[in-house]
PyMOL Python script that loads the backbone (N, CA, C, O; Angstrom):
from pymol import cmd

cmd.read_pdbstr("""\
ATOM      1  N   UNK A   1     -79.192 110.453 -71.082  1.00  0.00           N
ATOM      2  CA  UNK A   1     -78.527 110.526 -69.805  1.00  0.00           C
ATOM      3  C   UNK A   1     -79.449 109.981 -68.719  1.00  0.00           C
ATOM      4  O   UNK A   1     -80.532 110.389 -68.299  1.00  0.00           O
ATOM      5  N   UNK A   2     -78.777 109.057 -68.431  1.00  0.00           N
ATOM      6  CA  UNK A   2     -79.242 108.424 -66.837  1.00  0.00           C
ATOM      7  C   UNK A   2     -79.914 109.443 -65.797  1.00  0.00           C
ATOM      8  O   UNK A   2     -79.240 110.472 -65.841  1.00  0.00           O
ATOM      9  N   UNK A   3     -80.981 109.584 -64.866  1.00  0.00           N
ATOM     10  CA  UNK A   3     -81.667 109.845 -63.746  1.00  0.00           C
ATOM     11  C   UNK A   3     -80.442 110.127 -62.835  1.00  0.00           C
ATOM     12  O   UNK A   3     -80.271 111.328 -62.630  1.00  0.00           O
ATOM     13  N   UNK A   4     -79.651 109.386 -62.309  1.00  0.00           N
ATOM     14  CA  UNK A   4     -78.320 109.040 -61.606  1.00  0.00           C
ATOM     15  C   UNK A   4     -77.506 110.178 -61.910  1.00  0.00           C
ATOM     16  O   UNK A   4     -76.910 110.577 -60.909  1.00  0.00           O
ATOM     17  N   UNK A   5     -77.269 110.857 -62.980  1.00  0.00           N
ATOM     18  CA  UNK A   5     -76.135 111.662 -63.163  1.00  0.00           C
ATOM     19  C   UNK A   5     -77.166 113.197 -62.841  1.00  0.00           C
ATOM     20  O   UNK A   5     -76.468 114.102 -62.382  1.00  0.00           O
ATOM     21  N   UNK A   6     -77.792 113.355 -62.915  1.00  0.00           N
ATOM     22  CA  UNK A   6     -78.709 114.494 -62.552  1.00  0.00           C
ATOM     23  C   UNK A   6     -78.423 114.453 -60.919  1.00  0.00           C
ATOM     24  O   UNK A   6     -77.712 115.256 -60.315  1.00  0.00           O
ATOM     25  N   UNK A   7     -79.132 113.350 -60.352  1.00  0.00           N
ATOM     26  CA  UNK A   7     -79.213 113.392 -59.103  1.00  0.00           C
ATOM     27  C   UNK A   7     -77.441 114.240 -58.740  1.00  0.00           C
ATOM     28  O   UNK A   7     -77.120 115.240 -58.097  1.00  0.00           O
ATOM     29  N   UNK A   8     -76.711 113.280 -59.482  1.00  0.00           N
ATOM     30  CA  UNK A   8     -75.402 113.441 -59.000  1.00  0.00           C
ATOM     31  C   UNK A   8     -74.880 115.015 -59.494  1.00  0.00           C
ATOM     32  O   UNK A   8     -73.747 115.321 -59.123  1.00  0.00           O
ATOM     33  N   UNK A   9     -75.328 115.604 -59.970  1.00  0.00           N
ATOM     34  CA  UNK A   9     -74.842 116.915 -60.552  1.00  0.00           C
ATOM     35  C   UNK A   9     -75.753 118.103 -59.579  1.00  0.00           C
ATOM     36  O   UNK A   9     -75.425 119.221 -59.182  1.00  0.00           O
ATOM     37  N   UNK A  10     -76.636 117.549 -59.462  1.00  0.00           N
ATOM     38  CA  UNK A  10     -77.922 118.421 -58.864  1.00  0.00           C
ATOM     39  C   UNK A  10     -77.118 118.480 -56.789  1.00  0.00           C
ATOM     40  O   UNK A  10     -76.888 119.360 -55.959  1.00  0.00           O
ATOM     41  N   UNK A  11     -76.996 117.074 -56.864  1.00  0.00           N
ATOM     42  CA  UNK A  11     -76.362 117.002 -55.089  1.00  0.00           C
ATOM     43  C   UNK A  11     -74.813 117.842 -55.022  1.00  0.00           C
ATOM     44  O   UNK A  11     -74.450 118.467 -54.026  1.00  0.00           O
ATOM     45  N   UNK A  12     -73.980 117.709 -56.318  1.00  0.00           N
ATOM     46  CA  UNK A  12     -72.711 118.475 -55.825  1.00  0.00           C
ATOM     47  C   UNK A  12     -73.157 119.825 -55.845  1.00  0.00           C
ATOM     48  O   UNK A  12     -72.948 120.556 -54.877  1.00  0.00           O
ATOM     49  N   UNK A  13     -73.967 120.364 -57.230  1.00  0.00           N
ATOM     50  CA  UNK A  13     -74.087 122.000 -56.700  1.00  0.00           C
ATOM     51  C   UNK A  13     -74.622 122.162 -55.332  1.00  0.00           C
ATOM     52  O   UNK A  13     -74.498 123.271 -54.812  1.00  0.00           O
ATOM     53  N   UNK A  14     -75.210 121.194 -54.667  1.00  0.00           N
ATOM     54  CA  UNK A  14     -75.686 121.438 -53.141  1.00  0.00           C
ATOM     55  C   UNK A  14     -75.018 121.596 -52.625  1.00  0.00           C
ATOM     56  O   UNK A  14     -75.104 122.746 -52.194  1.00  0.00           O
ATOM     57  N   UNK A  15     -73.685 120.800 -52.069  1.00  0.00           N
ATOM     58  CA  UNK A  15     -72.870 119.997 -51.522  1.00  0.00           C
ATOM     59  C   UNK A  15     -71.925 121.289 -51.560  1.00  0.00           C
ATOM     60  O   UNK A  15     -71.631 121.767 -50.464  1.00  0.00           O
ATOM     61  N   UNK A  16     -71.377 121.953 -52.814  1.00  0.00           N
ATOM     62  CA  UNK A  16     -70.567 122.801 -52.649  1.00  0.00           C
ATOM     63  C   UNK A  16     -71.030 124.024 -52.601  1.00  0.00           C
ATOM     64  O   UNK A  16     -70.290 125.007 -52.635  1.00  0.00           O
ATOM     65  N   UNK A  17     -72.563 124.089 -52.500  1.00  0.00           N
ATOM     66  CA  UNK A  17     -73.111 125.519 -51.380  1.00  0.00           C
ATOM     67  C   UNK A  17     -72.871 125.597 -50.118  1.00  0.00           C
ATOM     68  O   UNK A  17     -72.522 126.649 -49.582  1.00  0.00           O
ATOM     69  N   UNK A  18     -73.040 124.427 -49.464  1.00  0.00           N
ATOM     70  CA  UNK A  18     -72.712 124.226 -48.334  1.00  0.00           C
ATOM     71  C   UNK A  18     -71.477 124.215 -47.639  1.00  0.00           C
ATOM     72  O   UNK A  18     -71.285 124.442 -46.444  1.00  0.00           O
ATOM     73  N   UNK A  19     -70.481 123.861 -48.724  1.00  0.00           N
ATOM     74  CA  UNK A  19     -68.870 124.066 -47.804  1.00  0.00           C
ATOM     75  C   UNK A  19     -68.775 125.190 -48.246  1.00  0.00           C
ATOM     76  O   UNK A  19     -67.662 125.622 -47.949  1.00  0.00           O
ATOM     77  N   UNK A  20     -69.597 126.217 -49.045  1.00  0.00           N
ATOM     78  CA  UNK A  20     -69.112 127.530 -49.472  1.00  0.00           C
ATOM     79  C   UNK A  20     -69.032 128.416 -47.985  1.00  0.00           C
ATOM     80  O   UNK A  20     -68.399 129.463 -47.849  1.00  0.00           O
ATOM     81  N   UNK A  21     -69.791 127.764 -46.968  1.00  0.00           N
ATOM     82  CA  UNK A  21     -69.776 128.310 -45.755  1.00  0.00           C
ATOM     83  C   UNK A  21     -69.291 128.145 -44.722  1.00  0.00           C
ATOM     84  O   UNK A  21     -69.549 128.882 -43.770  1.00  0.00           O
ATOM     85  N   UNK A  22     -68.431 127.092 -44.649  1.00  0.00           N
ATOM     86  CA  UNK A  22     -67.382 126.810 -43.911  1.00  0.00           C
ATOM     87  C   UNK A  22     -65.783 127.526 -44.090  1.00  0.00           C
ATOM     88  O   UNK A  22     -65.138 127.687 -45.126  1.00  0.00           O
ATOM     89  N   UNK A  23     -65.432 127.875 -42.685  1.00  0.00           N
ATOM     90  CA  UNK A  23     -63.960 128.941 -43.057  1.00  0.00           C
ATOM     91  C   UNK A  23     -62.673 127.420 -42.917  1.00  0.00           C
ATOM     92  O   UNK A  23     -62.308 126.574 -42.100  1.00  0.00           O
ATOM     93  N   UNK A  24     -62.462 127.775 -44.033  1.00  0.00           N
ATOM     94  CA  UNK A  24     -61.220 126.228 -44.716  1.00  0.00           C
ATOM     95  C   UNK A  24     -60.001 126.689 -44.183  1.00  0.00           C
ATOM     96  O   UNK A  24     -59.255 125.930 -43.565  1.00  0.00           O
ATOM     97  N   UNK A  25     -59.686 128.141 -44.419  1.00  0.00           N
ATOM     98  CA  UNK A  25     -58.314 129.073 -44.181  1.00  0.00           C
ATOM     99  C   UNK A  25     -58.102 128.838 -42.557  1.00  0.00           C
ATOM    100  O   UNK A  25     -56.947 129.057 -42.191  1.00  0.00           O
ATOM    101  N   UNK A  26     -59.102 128.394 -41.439  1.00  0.00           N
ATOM    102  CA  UNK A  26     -58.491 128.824 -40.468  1.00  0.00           C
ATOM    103  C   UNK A  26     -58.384 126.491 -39.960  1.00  0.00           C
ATOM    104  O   UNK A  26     -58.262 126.051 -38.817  1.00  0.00           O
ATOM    105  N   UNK A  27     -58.473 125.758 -41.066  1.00  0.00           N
ATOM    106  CA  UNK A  27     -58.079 124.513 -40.960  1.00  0.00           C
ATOM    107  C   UNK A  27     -56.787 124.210 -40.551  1.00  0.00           C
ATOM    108  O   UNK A  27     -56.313 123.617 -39.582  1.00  0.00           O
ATOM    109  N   UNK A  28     -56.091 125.068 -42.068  1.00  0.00           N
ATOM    110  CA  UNK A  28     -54.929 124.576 -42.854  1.00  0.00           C
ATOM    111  C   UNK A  28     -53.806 125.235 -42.243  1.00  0.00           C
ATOM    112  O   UNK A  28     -54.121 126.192 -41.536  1.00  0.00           O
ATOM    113  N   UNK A  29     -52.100 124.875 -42.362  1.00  0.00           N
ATOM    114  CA  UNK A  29     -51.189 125.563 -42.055  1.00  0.00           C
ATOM    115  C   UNK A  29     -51.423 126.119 -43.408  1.00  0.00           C
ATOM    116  O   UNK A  29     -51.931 125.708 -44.451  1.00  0.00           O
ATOM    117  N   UNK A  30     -50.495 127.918 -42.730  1.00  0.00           N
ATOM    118  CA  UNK A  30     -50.340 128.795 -43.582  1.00  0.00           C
ATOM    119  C   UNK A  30     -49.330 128.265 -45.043  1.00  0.00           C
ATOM    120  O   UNK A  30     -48.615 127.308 -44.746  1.00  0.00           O
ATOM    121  N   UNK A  31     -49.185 128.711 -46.450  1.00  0.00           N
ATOM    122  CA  UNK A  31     -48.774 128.439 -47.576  1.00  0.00           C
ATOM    123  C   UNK A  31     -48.484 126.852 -47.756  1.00  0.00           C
ATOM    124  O   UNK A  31     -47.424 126.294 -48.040  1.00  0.00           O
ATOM    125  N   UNK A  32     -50.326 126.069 -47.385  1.00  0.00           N
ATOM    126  CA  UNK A  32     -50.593 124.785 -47.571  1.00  0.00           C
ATOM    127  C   UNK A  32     -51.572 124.845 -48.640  1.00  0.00           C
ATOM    128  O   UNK A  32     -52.504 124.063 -48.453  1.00  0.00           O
ATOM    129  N   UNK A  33     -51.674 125.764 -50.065  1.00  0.00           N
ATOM    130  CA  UNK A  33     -53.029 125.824 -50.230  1.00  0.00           C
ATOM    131  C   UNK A  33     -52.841 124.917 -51.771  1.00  0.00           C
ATOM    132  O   UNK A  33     -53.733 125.282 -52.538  1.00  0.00           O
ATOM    133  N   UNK A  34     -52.244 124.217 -52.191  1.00  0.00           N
ATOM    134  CA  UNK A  34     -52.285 122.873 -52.922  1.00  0.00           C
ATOM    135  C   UNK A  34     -53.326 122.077 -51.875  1.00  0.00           C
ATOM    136  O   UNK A  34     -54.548 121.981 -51.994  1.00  0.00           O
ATOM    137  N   UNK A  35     -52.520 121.566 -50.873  1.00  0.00           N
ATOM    138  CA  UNK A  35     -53.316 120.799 -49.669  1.00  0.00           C
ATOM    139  C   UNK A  35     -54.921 120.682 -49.438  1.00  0.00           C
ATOM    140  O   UNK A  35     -55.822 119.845 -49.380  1.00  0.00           O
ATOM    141  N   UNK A  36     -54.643 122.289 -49.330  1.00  0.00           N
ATOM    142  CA  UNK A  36     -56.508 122.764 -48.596  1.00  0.00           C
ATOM    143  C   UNK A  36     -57.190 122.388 -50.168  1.00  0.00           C
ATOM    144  O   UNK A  36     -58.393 122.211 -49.973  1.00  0.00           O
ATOM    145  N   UNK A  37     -56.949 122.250 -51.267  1.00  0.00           N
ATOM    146  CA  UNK A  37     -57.831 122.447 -52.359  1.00  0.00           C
ATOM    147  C   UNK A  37     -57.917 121.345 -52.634  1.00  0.00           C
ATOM    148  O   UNK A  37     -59.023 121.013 -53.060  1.00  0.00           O
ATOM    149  N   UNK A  38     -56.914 120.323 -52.543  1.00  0.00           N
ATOM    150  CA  UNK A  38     -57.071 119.037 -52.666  1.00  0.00           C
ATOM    151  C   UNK A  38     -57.834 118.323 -51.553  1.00  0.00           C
ATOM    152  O   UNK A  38     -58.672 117.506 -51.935  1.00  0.00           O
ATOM    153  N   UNK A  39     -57.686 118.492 -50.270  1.00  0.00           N
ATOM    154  CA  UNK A  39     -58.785 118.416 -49.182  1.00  0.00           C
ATOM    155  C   UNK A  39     -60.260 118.673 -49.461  1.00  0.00           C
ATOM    156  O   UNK A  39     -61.133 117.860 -49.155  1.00  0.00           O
ATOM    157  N   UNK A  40     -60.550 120.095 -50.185  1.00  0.00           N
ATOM    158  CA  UNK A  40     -61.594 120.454 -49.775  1.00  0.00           C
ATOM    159  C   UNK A  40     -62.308 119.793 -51.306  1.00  0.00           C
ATOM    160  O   UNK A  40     -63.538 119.761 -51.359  1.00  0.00           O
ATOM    161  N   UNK A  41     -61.670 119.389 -52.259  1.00  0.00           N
ATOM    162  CA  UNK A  41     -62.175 118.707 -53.600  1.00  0.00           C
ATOM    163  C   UNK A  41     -62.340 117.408 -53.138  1.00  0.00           C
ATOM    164  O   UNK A  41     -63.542 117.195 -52.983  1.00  0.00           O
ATOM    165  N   UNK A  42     -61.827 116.686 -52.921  1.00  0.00           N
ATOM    166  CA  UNK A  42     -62.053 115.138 -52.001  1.00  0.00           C
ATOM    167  C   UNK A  42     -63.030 115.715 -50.738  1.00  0.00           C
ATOM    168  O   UNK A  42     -61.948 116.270 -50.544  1.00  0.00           O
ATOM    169  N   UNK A  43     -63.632 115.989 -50.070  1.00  0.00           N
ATOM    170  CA  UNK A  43     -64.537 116.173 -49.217  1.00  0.00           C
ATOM    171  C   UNK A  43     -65.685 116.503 -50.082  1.00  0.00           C
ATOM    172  O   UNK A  43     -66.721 115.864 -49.903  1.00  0.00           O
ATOM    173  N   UNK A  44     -65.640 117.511 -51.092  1.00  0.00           N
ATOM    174  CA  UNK A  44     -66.805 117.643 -52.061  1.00  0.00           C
ATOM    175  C   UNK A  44     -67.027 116.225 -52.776  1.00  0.00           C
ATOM    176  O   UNK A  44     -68.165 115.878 -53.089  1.00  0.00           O
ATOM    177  N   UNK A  45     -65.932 115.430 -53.023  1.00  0.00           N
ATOM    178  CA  UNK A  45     -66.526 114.326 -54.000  1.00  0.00           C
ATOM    179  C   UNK A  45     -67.108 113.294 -53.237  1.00  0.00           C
ATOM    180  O   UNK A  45     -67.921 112.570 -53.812  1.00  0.00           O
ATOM    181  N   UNK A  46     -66.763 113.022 -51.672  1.00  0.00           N
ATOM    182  CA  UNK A  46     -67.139 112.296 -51.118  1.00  0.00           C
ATOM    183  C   UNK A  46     -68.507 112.606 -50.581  1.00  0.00           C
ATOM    184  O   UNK A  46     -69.427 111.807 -50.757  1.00  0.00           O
ATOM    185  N   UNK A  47     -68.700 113.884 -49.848  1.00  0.00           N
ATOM    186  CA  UNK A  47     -69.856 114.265 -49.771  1.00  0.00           C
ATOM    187  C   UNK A  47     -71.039 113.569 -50.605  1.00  0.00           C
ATOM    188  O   UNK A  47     -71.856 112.703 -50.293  1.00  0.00           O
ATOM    189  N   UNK A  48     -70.778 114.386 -51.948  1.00  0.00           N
ATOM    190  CA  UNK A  48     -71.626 114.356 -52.934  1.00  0.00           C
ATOM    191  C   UNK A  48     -72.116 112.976 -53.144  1.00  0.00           C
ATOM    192  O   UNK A  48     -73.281 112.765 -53.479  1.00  0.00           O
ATOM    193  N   UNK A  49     -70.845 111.587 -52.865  1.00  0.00           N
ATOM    194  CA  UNK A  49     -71.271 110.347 -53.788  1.00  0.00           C
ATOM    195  C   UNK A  49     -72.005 109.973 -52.384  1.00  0.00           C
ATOM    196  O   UNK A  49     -72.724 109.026 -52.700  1.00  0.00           O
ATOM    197  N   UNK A  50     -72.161 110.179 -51.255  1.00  0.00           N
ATOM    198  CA  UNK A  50     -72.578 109.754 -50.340  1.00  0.00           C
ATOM    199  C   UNK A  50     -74.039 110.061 -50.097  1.00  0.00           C
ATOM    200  O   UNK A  50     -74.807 109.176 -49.721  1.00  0.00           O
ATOM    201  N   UNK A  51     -74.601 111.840 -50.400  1.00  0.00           N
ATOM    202  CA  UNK A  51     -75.897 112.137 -50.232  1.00  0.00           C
ATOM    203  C   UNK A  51     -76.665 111.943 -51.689  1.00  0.00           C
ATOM    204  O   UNK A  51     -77.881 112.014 -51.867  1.00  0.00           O
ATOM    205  N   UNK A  52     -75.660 111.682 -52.673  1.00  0.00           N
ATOM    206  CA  UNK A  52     -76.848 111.049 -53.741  1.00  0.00           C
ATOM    207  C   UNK A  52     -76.836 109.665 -53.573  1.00  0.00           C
ATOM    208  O   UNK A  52     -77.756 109.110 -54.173  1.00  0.00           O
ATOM    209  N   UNK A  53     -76.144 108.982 -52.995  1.00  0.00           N
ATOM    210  CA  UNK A  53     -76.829 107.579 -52.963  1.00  0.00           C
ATOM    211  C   UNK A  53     -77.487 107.405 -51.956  1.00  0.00           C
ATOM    212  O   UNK A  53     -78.054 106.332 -52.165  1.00  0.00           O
ATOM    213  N   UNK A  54     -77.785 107.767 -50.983  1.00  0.00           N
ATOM    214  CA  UNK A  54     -78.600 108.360 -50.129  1.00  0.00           C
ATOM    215  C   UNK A  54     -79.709 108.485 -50.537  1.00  0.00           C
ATOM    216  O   UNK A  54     -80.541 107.696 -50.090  1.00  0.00           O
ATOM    217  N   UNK A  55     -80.005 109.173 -51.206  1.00  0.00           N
ATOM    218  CA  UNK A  55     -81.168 110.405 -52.267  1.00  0.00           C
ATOM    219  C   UNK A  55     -81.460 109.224 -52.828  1.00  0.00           C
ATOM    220  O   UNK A  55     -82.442 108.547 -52.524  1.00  0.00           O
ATOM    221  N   UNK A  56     -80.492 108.886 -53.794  1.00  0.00           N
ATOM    222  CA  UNK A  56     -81.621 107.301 -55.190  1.00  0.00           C
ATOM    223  C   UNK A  56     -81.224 106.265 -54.175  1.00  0.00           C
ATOM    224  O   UNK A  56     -80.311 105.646 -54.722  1.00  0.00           O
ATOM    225  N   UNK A  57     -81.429 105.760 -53.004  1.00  0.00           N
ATOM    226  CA  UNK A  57     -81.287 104.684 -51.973  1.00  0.00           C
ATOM    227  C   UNK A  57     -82.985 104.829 -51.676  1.00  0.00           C
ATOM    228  O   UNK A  57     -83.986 104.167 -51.950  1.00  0.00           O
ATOM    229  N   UNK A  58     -82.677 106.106 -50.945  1.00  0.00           N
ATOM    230  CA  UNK A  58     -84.565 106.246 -50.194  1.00  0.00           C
ATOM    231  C   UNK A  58     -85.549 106.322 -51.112  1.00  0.00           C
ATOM    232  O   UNK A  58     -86.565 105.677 -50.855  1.00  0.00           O
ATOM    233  N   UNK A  59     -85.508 107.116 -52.398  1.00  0.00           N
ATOM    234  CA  UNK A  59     -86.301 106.741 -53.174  1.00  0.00           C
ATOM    235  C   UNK A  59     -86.569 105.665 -54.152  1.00  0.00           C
ATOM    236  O   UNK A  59     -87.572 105.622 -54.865  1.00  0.00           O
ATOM    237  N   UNK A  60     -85.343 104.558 -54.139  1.00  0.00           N
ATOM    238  CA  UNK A  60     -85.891 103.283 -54.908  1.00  0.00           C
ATOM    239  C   UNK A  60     -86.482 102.669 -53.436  1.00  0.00           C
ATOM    240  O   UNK A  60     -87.488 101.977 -53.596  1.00  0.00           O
ATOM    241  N   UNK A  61     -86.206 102.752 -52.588  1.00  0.00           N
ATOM    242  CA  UNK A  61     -86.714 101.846 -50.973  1.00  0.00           C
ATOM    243  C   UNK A  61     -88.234 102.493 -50.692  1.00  0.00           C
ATOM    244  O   UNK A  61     -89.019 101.956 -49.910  1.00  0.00           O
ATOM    245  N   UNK A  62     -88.571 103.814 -51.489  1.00  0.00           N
ATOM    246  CA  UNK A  62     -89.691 103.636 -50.959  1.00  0.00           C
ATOM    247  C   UNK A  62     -90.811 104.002 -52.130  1.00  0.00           C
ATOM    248  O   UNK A  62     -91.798 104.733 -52.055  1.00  0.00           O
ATOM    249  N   UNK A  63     -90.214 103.105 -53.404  1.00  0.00           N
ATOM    250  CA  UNK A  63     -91.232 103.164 -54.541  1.00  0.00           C
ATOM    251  C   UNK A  63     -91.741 104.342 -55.374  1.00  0.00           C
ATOM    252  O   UNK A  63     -92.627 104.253 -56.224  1.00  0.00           O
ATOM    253  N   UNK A  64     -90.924 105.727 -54.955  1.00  0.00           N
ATOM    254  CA  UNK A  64     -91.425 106.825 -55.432  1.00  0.00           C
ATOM    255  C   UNK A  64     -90.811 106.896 -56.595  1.00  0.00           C
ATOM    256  O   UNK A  64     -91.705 107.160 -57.399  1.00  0.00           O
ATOM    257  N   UNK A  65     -89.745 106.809 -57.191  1.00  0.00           N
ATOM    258  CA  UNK A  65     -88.824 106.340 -57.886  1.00  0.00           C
ATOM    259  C   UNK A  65     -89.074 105.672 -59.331  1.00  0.00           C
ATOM    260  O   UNK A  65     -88.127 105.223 -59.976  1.00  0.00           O
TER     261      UNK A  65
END
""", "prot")
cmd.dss("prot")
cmd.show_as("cartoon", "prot")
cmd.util.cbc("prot")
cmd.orient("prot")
């Protein structure tokens, strides 16, 4: 297994510590919660592909890597 899929497994458990702390319920209209889960799963995937390439971006740019 690729370096890349770590990074990428290692950044979503981050990623979804972090929206674990955001209140989602007071987003959404009431009996929308297909919606909110599909929202809040697309915000986790985007998150995630964004701060690990981020993550293996700065470290191939600065040779540590």
């Amino acid at each position: 297994m690729s370096v890349k899929f770590f990074v990428y497994l290692l950044t979503m458990v981050v990623v979804l510590y972090a929206m674990d702390a955001l209140r989602m319920n007071e987003i959404f209209k009431k009996n929308r919660v297909f919606q909110a889960r599909l929202f809040y799963l697309l915000v986790l995937l985007a998150l995630t592909y964004l701060v690990a390439n981020f993550i293996m971006d700065f470290f191939l740019s600065s040779q540590i890597y």
